[in-house]
C-alpha positions, -999 to +999 in steps of 0.1 A: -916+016-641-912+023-605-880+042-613-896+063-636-926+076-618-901+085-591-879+105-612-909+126-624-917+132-588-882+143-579-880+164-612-915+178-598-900+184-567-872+203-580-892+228-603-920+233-575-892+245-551-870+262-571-853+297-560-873+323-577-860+352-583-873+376-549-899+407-555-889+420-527-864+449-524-828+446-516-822+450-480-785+458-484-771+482-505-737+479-524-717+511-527-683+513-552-663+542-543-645+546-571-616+575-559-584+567-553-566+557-522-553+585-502-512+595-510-494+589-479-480+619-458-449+633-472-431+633-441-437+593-443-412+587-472-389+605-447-389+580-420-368+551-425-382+524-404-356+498-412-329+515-397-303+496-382-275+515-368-279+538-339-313+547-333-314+574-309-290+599-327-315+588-360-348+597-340-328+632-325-327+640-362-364+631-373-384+660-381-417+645-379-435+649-344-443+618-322-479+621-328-476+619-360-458+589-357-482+572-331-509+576-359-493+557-382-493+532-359-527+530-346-539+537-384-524+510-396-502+522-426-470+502-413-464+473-417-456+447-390-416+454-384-422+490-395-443+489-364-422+475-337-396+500-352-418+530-347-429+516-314-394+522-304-391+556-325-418+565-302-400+553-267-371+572-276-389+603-279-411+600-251-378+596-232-366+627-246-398+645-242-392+640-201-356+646-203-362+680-225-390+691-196-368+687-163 
């Protein structure tokens, strides 16, 4: 009987302190962007960052600037390797950068 009369109390617990749906206004607003992601820059799909013979004549060649470049990197649209291989792209023409201004 004891058992009883306690599981009425719990069950009267449970309904007294229910969550109730809040009156109050949301305080955070969800927002869906629904456009696309942005196409990558077409001088991108001209970069091979996986390159594995000689670097230097391959970065002499590039057309892209090294700015360019360094946004890539600090944007984030490489991926890990890609970026230690563009962080050398970029070495190689800083280097030539000082050697092309003496």
């Amino acid at each position: 009987m004891m058992m009883i009369r306690l599981m009425d109390f719990m069950n009267y617990l449970r309904t007294k302190f229910a969550e109730r749906p809040s009156r109050r206004p949301a305080l955070v607003e969800v927002y869906h962007d629904s456009t696309p992601f942005p196409e990558l820059p077409p001088a991108l799909s001209h970069v091979d960052f996986s390159y594995t013979g000689d670097l230097e004549s391959y970065v002499r060649g590039l057309a892209v600037p090294r700015e360019t470049i360094e946004e890539w990197i600090s944007t984030g649209l490489l991926f890990p390797e890609e970026m230690k291989m563009a962080g050398k792209m970029v070495q190689i023409l800083r280097r030539q950068e000082k050697d092309d201004a003496r």
